[in-house]
PLY file of the C-alpha trace (Angstrom):
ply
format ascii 1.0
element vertex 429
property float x
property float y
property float z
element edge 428
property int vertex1
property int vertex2
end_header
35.08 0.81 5.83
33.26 -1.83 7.78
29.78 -3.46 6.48
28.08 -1.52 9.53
29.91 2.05 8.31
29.96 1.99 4.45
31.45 4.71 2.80
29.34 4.27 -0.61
25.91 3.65 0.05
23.42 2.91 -3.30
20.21 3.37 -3.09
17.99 1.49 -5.97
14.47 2.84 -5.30
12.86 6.28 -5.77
9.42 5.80 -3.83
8.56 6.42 -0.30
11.11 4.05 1.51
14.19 4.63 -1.32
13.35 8.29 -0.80
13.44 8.25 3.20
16.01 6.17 3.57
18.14 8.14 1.99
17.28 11.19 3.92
17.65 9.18 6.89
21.19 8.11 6.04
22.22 11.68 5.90
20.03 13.10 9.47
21.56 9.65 10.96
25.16 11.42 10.06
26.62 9.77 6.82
29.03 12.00 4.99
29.83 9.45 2.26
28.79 9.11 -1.14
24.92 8.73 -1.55
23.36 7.72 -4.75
19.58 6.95 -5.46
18.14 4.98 -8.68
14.97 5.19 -9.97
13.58 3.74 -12.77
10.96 6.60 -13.47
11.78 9.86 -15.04
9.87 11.97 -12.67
11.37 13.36 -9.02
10.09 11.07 -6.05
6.67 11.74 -5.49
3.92 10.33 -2.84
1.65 7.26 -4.64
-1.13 7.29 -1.60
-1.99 10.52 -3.44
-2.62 9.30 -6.64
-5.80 7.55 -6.02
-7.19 10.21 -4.09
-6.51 14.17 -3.77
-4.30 13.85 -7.37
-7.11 11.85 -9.09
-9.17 14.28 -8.45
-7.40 17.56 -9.03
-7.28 18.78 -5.53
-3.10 18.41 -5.85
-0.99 18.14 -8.34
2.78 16.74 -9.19
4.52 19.57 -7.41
2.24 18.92 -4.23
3.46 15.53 -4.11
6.62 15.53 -4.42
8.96 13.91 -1.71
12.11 16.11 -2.50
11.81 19.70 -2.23
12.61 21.64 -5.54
13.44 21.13 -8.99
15.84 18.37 -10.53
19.08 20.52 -10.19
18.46 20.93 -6.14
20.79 20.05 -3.66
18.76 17.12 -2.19
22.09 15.87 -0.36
22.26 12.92 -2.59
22.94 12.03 -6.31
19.66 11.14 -8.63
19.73 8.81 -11.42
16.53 8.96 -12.77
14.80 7.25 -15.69
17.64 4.61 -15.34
16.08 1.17 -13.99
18.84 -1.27 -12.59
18.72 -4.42 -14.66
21.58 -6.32 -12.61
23.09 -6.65 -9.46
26.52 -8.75 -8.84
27.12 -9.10 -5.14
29.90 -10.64 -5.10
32.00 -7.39 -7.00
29.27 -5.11 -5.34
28.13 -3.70 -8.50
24.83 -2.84 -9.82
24.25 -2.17 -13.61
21.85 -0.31 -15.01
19.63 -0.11 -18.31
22.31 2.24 -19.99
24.96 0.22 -19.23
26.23 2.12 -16.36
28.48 -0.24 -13.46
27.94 1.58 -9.92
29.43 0.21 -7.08
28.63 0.51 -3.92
29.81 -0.72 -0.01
26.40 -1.11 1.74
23.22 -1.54 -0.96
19.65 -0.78 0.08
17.07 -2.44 -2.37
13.62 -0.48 -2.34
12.40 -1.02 -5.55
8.50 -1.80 -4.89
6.00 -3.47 -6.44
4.12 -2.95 -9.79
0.10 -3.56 -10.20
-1.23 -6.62 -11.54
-2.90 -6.32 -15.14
-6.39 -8.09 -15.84
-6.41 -9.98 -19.00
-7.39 -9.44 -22.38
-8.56 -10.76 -25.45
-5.78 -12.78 -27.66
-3.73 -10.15 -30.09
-4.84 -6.96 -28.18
-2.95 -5.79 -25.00
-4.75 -4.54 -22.08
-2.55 -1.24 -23.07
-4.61 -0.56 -25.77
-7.95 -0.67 -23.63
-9.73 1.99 -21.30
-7.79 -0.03 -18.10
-5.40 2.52 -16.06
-3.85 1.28 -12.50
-3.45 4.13 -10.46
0.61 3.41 -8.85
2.51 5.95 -11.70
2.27 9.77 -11.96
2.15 9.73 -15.61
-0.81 7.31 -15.70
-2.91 8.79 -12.91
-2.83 11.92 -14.64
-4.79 10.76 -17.58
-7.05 8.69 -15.49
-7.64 11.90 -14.03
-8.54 13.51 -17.27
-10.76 11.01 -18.20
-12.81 10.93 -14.80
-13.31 14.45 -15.54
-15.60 13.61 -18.58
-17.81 12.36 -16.04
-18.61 8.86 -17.97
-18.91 5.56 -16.47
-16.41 3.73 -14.54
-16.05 0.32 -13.75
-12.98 -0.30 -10.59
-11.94 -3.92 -10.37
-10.15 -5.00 -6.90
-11.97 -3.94 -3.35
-8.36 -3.24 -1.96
-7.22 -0.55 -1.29
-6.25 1.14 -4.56
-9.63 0.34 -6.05
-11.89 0.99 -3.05
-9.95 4.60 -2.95
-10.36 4.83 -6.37
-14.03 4.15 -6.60
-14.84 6.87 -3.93
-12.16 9.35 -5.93
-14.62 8.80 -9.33
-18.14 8.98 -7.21
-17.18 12.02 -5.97
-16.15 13.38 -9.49
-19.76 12.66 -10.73
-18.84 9.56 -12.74
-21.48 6.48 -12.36
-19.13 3.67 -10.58
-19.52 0.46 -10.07
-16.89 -1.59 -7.96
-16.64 -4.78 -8.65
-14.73 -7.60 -5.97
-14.17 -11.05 -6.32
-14.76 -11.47 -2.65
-17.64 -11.38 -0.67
-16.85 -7.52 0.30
-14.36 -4.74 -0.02
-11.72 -4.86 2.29
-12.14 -8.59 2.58
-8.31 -9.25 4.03
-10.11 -6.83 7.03
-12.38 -8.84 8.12
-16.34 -9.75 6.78
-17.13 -7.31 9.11
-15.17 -4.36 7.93
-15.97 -5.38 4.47
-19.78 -5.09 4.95
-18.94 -1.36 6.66
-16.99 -0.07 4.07
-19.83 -1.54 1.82
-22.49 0.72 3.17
-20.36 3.62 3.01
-19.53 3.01 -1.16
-23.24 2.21 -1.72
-24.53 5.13 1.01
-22.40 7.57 -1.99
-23.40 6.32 -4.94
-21.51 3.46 -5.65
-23.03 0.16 -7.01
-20.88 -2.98 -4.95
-20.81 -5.95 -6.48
-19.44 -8.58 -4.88
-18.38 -12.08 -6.03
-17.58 -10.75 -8.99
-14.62 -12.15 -10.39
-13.47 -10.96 -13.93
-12.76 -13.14 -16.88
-11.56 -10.43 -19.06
-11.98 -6.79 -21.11
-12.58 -6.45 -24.28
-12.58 -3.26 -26.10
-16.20 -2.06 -27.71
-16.15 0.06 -31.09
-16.98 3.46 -29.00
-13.34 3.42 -27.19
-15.53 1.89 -23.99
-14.58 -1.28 -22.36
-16.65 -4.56 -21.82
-16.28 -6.43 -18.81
-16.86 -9.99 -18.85
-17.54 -11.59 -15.59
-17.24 -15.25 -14.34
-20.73 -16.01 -13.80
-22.01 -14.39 -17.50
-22.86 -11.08 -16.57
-20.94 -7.87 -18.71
-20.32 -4.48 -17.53
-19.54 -1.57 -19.85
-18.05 1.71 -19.22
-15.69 4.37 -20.39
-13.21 3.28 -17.96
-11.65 1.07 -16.46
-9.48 1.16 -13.07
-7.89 -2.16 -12.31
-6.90 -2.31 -8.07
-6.25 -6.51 -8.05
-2.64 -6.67 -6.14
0.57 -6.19 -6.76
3.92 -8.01 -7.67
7.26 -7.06 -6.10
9.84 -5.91 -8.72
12.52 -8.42 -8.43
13.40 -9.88 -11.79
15.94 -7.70 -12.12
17.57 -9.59 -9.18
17.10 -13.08 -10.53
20.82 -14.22 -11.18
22.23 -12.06 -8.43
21.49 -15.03 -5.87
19.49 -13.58 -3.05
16.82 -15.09 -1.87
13.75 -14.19 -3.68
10.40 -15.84 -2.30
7.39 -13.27 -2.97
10.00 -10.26 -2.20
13.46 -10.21 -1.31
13.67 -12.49 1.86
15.52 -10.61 5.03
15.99 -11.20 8.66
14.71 -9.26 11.49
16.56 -6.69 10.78
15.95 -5.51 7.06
19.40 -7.29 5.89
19.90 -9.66 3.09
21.14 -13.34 4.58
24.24 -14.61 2.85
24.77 -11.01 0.86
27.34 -9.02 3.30
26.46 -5.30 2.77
22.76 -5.35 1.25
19.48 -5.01 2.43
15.60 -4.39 1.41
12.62 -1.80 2.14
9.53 -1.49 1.66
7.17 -2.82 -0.06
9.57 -5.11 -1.83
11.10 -6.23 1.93
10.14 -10.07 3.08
11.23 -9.61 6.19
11.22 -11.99 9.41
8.77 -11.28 11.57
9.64 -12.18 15.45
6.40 -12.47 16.65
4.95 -14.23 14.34
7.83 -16.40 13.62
7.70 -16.24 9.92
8.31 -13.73 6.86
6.25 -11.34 6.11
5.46 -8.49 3.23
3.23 -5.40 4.05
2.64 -2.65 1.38
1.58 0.13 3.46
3.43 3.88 3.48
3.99 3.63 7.29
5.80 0.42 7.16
8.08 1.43 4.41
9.02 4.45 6.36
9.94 2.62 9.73
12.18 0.47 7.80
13.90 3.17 6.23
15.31 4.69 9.42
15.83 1.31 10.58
18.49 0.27 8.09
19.47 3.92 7.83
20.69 3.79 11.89
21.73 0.58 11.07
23.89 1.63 8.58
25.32 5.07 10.27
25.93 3.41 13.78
26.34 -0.17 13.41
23.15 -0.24 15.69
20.82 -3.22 14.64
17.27 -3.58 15.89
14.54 -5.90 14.72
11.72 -4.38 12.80
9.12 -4.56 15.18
6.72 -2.21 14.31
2.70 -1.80 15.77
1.02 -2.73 12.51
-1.10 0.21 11.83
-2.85 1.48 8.06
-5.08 3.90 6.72
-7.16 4.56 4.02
-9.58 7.95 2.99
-12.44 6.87 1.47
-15.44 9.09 0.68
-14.38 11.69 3.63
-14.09 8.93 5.99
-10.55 8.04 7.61
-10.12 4.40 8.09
-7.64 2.91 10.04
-5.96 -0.29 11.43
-3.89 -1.49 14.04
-2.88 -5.47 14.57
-3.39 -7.67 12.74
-6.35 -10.09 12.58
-7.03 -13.71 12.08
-10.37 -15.67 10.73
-11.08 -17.49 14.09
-10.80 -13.93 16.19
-13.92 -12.80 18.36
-15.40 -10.10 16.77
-16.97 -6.75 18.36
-18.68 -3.84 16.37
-19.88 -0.66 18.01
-21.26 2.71 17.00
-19.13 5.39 18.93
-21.31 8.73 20.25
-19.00 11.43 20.18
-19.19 15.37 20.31
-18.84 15.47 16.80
-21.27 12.50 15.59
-21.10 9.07 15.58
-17.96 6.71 14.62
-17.69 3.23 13.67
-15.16 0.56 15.40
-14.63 -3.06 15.00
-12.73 -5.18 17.59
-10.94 -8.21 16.95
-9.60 -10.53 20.01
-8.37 -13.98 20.99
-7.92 -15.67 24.46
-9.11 -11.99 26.24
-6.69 -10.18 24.22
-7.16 -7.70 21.54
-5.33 -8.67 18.08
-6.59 -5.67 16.11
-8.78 -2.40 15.82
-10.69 -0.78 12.85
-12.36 2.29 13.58
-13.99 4.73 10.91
-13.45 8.23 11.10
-12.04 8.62 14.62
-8.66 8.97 15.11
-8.59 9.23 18.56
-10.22 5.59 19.34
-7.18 4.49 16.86
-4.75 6.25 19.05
-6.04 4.54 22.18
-6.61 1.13 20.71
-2.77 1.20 19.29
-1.64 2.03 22.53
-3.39 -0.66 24.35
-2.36 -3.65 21.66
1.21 -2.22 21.97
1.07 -2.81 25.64
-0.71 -6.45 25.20
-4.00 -5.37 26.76
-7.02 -7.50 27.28
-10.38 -6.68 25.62
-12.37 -5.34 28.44
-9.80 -2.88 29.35
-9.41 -1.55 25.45
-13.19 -1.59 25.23
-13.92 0.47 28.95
-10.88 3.06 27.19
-12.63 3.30 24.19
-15.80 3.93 26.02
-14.14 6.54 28.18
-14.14 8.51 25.19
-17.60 8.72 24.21
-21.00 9.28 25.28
-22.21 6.08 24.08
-20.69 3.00 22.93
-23.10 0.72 21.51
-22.63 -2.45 20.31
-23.39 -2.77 16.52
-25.87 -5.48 14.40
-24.03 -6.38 11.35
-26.23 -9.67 10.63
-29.00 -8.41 8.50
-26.14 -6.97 6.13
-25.92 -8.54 2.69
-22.48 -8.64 2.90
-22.11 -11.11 5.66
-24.91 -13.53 4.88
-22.82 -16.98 4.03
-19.64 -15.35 4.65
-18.44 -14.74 8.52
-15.04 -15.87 8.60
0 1
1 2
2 3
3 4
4 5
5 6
6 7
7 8
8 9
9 10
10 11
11 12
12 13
13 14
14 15
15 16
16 17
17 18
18 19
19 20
20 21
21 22
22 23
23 24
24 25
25 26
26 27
27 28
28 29
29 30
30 31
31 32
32 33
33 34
34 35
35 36
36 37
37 38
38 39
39 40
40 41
41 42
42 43
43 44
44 45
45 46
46 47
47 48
48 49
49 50
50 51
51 52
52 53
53 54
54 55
55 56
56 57
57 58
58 59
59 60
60 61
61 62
62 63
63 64
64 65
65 66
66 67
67 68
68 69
69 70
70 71
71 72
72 73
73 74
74 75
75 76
76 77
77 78
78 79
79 80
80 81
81 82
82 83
83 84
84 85
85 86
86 87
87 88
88 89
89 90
90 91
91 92
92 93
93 94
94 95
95 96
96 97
97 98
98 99
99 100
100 101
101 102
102 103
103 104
104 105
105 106
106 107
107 108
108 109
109 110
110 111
111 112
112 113
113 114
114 115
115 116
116 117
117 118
118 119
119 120
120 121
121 122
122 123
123 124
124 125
125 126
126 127
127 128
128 129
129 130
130 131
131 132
132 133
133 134
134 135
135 136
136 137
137 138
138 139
139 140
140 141
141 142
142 143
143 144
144 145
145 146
146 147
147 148
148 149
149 150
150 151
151 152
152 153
153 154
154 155
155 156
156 157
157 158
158 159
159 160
160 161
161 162
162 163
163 164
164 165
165 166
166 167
167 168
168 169
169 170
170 171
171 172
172 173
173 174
174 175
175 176
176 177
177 178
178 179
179 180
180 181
181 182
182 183
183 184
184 185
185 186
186 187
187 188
188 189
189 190
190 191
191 192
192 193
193 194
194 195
195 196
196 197
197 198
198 199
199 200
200 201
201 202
202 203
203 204
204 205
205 206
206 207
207 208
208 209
209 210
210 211
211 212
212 213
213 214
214 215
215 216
216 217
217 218
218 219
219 220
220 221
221 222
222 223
223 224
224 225
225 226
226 227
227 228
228 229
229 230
230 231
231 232
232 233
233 234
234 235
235 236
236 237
237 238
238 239
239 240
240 241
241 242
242 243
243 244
244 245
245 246
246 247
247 248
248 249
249 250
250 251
251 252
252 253
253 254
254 255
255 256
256 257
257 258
258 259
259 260
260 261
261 262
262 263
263 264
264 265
265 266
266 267
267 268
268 269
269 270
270 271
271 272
272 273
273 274
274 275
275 276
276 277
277 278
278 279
279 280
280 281
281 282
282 283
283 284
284 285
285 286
286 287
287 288
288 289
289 290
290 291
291 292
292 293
293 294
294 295
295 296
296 297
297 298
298 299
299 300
300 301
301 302
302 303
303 304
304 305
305 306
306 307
307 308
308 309
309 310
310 311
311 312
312 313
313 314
314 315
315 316
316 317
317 318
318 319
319 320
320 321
321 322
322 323
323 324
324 325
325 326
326 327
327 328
328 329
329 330
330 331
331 332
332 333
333 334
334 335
335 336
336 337
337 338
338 339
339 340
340 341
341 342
342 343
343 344
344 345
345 346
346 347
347 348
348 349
349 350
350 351
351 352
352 353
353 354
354 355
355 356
356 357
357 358
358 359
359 360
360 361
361 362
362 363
363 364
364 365
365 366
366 367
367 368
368 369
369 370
370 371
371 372
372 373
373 374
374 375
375 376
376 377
377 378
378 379
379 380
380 381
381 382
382 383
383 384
384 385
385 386
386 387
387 388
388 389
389 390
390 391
391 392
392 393
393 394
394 395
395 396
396 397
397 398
398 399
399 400
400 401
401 402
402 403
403 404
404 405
405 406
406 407
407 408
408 409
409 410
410 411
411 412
412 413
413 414
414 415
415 416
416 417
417 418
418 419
419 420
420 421
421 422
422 423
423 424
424 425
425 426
426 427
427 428
């Protein structure tokens, strides 16, 4: 056994990138002994799903699912499920779990997430006892889903992308929503620009945006509803409430292990644990080094989880290392609409917005770009434009040339007047 061809491989992780990476491990070729922990009782299932086609009732736990079949199917790997690790020794290459359990293991692949943030609540009553549901477990999404069915009003907190998702999920139910951000938009980690878009979209469906609002607290009302008490005075009541404020990477259980633990668990370039021989992170939990950039960086996003998975996977099979060096690219649904993102922006980027004439109607995309150069993309509802503007920031391309391409594939591309939106008064970054 060598550290680049373990014979024992432990996965501790059952979302997305646990999930693929063990799949990978066996396409790449491993015939060793393959274990994967998860802390939840359920199989592995998809969460981009849960605050969209599962909320509301279009699929359901089976459609979801990220391993074919039921619990007693040959998925090529052992499950322990409903068994959270509580403990990993590196040095006798160990990992315990809640029960007690020791398993050992000769190359370890952390991909244990992140959990939601909770909002607070009054003194002596947990928010568990209030109307609040996050939408990131199967088991809790399902009764949000029940609830939105009753068609009563629902107050999202968080603009990201769980609670903008969320908020167009409960519109489209028929249940009054109001989203409420502490920033000046949705979406505001996008851009102003894309924030005041995605806006008009939520408000163009039914949903009441209120921005700036940042919330002190919920307390329950004597009806089962929820009160929602913002900064500036003003409360909000509904039958519901769906929280969307961030996320913290699960990593307490690594604490005393000795790995380096800053916002995630720290890694080079290529996914692997400095100063831990044999161990290394995916996912959303992953703070990895970022070569272009020259520093570490954490992205929860589906895609990225994925890439890293058959990364270390290779990695592990071949002894083949390669920096993670992906195109930065996202997506969200909202309301019908596909948005998506490639690059990354920063607040002192020129900014472009157009309105895109196509054969099938008209698309929305915002250009981002520094010295000449484009840094990122956002178009609405137009996959192809995303196509060509990944393509052309993969390759380095200056902004002309992106914006003739993008042209090329319309009838009209005309530039777009986002001043007179109430979203961007005071707040261009």
């Amino acid at each position: 056994m060598t550290a680049e061809r373990p014979e024992r491989v432990l996965v501790v992780g059952s979302s997305v990138a646990g999930v693929r990476t063990a799949q990978a491990l066996r396409a790449e070729g491993h015939t060793g002994e393959l274990t994967l922990v998860g802390a939840e009782p359920h199989l592995p299932y998809d969460k981009p799903p849960l605050s969209k086609e599962f909320l509301a009732g279009t699929r359901g736990a089976e459609d979801i699912r990220l391993l074919p079949g039921g619990p007693e199917a040959d998925h090529g790997f052992t499950l322990r499920l409903g068994r959270a690790a509580v403990a990993l020794d590196v040095e006798r290459r160990r990992v315990r779990l809640a029960d007690g359990e020791l398993l050992g293991y000769d190359a370890l692949v952390l991909a244990t997430g992140v959990r939601p943030r909770t909002l607070p609540a009054p003194v002596g009553k947990p928010v568990t006892e209030l109307p609040c549901f996050t939408v990131r477990e199967l088991s809790e999404s399902a009764e949000l889903a029940a609830r939105l069915a009753k068609k009563e009003p629902v107050i999202v907190v968080g603009g990201g992308f769980i609670g903008a998702e969320a908020a167009a999920t409960a519109a489209a139910l028929g249940c009054p929503t109001t989203l409420a951000e502490s920033g000046p938009a949705p979406f505001a980690a996008l851009g102003p620009e894309v924030g005041a878009l995605l806006a008009g979209l939520h408000a163009d469906h039914g949903v009441e945006v209120l921005a700036g609002a940042r919330v002190n607290r919920v307390e329950p009302l004597t009806d089962g509803w929820a009160l929602v008490r913002l900064d500036d005075g003003r409360c909000l009541e509904a039958a519901t409430v769906i929280v969307g404020i961030g996320c913290v990477p699960n990593t307490e259980w690594l604490e005393s292990s000795g790995l380096g633990l800053n916002d995630g668990v720290v890694t080079d370039e290529y996914c692997a644990v400095p100063g831990a021989d044999g161990v290394w992170a995916v996912g959303d939990v992953s703070r990895w080094y970022d070569r272009r950039t020259g520093g570490h960086r954490r992205v929860e996003h589906w895609t990225s989880a994925t890439e890293q998975a058959a990364l270390v996977a290779r990695a592990l099979v071949t002894g083949e290392r390669r920096p993670f060096d992906p195109v930065p690219y996202l997506w969200s649904d909202q309301h019908g609409v596909k948005l998506q993102m490639v690059g990354r922006r920063s607040a002192d980027d020129h900014v472009q917005a157009f309105t895109a004439t196509t054969p099938t109607g008209d698309r929305k995309v915002v250009l981002y770009s520094r010295d000449g150069r484009l840094t990122a993309a956002v178009t609405f509802g137009w996959p192809r434009g995303c196509m060509t503007a990944r393509q052309a920031w993969a390759k380095g391309a200056d902004i002309a040339d992106v914006t003739a391409r993008l042209a090329g594939l319309t009838t009209a591309l005309t530039p777009l007047d986002l001043s007179s939106s109430t979203y961007l008064e005071g707040n261009r970054a």
